[in-house]
C-alpha positions as CSV (number, residue, x, y, z in Angstrom):
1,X,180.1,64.9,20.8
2,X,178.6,66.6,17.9
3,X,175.3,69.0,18.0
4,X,173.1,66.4,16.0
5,X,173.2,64.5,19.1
6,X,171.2,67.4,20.8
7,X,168.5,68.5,18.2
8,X,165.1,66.8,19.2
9,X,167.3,64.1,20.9
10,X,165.2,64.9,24.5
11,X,167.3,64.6,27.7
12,X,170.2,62.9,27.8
13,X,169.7,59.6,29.4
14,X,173.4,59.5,31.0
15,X,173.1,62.6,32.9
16,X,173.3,62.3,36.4
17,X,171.1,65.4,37.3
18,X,168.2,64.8,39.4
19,X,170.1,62.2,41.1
20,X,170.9,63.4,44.4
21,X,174.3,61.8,45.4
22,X,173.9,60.7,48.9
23,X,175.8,59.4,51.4
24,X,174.9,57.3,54.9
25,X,175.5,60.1,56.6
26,X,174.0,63.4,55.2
27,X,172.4,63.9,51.4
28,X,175.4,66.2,49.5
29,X,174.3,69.6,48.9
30,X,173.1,70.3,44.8
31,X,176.6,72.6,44.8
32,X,178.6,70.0,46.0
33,X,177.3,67.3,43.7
34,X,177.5,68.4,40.3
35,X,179.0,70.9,38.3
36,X,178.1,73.8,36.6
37,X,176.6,73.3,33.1
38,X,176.4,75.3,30.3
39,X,175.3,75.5,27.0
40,X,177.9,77.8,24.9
41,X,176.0,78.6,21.7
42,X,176.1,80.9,18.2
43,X,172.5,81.4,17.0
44,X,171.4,82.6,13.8
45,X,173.8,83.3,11.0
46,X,177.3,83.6,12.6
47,X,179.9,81.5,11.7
48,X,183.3,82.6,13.9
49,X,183.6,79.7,16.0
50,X,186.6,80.3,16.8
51,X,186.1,82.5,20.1
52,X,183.2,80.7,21.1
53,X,185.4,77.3,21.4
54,X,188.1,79.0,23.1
55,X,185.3,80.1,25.7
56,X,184.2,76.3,26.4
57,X,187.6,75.1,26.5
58,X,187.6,77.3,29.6
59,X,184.5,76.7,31.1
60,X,185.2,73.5,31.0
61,X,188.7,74.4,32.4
62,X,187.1,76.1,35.3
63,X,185.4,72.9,36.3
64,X,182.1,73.5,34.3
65,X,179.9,71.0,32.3
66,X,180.1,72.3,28.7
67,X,178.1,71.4,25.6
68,X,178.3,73.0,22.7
69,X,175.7,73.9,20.0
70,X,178.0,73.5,17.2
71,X,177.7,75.8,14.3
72,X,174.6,77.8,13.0
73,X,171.9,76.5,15.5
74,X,168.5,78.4,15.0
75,X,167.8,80.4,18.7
76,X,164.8,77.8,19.3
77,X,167.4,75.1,18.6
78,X,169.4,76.3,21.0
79,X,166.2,76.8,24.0
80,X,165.2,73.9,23.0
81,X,169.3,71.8,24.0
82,X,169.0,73.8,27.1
83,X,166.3,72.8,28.4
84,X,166.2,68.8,26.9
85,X,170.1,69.4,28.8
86,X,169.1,70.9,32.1
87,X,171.4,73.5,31.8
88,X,172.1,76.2,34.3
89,X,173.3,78.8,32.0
90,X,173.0,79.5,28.1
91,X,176.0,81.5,27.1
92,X,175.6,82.9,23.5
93,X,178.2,84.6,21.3
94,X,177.5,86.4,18.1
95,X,180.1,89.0,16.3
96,X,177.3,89.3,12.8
97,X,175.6,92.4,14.7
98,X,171.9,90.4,15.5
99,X,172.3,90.5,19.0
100,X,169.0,92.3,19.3
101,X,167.1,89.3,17.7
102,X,168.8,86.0,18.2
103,X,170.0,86.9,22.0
104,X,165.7,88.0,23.6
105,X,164.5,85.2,21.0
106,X,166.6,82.6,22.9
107,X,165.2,84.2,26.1
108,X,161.7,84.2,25.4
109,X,161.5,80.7,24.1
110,X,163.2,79.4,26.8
111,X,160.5,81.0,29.1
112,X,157.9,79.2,26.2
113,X,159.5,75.9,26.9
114,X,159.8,75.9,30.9
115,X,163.5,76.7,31.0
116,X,162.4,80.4,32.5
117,X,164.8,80.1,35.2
118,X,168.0,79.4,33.2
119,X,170.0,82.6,33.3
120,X,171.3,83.4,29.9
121,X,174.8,85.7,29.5
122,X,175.8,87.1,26.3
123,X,178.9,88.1,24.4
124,X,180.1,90.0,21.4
125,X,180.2,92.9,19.7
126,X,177.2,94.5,20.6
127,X,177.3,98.3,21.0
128,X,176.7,99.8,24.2
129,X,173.1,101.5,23.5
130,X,172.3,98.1,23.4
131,X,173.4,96.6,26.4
132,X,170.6,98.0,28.4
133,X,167.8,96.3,26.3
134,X,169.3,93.3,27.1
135,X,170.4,93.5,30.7
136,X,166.6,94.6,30.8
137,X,165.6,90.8,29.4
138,X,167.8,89.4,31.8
139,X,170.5,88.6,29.7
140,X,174.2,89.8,31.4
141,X,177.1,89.7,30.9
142,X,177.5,91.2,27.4
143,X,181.2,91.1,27.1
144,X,183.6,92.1,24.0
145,X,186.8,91.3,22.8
146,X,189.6,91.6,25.0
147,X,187.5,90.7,27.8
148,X,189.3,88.1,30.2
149,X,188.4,84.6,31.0
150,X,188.5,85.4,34.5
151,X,185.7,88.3,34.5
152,X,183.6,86.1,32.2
153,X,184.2,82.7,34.3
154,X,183.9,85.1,38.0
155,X,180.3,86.5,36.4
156,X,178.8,82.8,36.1
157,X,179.7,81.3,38.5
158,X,178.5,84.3,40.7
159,X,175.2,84.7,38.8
160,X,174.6,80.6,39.1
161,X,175.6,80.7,43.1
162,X,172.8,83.3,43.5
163,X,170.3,82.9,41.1
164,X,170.2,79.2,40.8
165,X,171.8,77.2,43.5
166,X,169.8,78.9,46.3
């Protein structure tokens, strides 16, 4: 699906989320019953897309729920899809060196728009003086090239098991 579909479009009325599956026996657990989904996103000015779509391709590999920004999305366009999407994580990629201001202005309007509790892992270059800041708003990960899918996959899926589906 393209990203228009996502800016100011509200929730999406085919999601199953707040659905509880159930059966005649016992409700499913929330783990059990969906997926993990997550909102892969370049904000700012930062056009390499390329690394950022191989990342979805394996979330989505490794069973996740992906949507994708598309290109160039302004950090309170992208708040704004997470929480109109229900997301459990926002994963954001930049390589343009604005780390520092797209990646806490994502954060801090997410908290503006009631999406507080959606954990929010970062990737690029972004020099390791920086790190801290960040991991200091809440915002892991922080990986660079060469990193491997596995680590990046294993470090969600953890971070959502703990932080969001207790």
């Amino acid at each position: 699906m393209s990203a228009g579909r996502y800016l100011g479009a509200g929730r999406n009325p085919f999601s199953s989320r707040g659905n509880p599956l159930k059966t005649k026996t016992k409700q499913v657990s929330r783990k059990e019953s969906r997926k993990i989904r997550i909102l892969v996103a370049k904000p700012g000015l930062d056009g390499h897309d390329r690394g950022v779509l191989v990342l979805a391709r394996a979330f989505r590999d490794a069973g996740m729920e992906v949507i994708y920004s598309g290109l160039l999305p302004t950090p309170e366009q992208v708040a704004q899809m997470a929480v109109d999407e229900d997301v459990d994580v926002v994963a954001l990629s930049l390589l343009n060196g604005a780390h520092m201001t797209a990646f806490p202005r994502v954060k801090k309007v997410l908290e503006q728009k009631g999406g507080g509790d959606i954990l929010v892992v970062g990737g690029g270059i972004i020099p390791s003086e920086d790190k801290p800041k960040l991991l200091k708003l809440g915002i892991t990960g922080l990986y660079g090239p060469g990193t491997s899918m596995e680590e990046v996959i294993s470090h969600i899926k953890d971070r959502v098991k703990k932080e969001r589906w207790t």
